[in-house]
Each structure stands twice: as C-alpha cells, then as structure tokens.
C-alpha positions in Angstrom: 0.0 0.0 0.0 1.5 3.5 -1.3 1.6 6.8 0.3 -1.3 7.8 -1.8 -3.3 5.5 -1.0 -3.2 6.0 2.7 -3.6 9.7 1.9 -6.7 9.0 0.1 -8.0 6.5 3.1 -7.5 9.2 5.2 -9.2 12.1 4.1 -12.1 9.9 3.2 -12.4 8.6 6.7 -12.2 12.7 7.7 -14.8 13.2 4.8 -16.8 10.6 6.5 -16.6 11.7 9.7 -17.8 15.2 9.1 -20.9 13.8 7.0 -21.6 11.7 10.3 -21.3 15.1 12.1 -23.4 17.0 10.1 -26.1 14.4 9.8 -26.5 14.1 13.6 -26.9 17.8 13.5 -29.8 17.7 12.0 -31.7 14.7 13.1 -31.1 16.9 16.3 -32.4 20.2 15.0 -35.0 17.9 13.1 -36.2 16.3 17.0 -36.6 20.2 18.9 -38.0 21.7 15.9 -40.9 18.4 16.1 -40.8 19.2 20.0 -41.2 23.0 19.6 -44.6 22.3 17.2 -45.7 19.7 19.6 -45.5 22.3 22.3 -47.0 25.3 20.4 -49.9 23.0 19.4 -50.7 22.4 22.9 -50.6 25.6 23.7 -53.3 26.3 21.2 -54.9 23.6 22.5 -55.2 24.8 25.9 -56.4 28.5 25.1 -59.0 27.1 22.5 -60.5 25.2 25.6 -60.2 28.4 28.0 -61.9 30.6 25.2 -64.6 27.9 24.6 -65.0 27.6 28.2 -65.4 31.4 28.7 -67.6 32.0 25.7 -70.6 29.8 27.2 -71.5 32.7 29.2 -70.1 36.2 27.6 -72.1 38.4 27.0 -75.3 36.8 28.4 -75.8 39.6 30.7 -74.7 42.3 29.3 -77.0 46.0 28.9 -76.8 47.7 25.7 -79.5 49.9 26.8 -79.0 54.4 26.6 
C-alpha cells in the first residue's frame, strides 16, 4: 500500500466523519423543531378550551341599553 493511497483513506475517513457530524446535527435540530410544534400545538390547544370555556356565558348579561 502506497503513500497515496493511505492519503486518500485518510481524508475519506475525515470526509466521513464530518458527513456523520453534520447528519447528527440535523436529526437533532430535526427532533426540537418536532418538539417546539408539539408544544405550540398544545398551547393552542389549551387557550381554545379556555376561550370555549369562557364563551358559554359572555355576553349573556350584558346592557346595551342608553
């Protein structure tokens, strides 16, 4: 085995390395962005049942009257 060709195994094992990086940053971004909409749809979730809640009985007793 030449000098060249341990060059060439080497940078290609560097080469894969950073790939194996960069894909593992963004299955990570991928996993809190999914968490983020998970918790932002809960949110939503939560003040839709507040406003339903609170709409049963707005207005019910209210005087428009001059």
């Amino acid at each position: 085995m030449g000098i060249e060709a341990l060059a060439t195994a080497f940078v290609a094992a560097q080469m894969g390395q950073v790939q194996m990086a960069a894909a593992a940053k963004m299955l990570k971004m991928n996993a809190e962005a999914a968490k983020d909409i998970a918790q932002v749809l809960e949110a939503a979730q939560e003040n839709m049942q507040t406003l339903a809640n609170a709409a049963a009985g707005i207005g019910g007793n209210l005087d428009i009257s001059i």
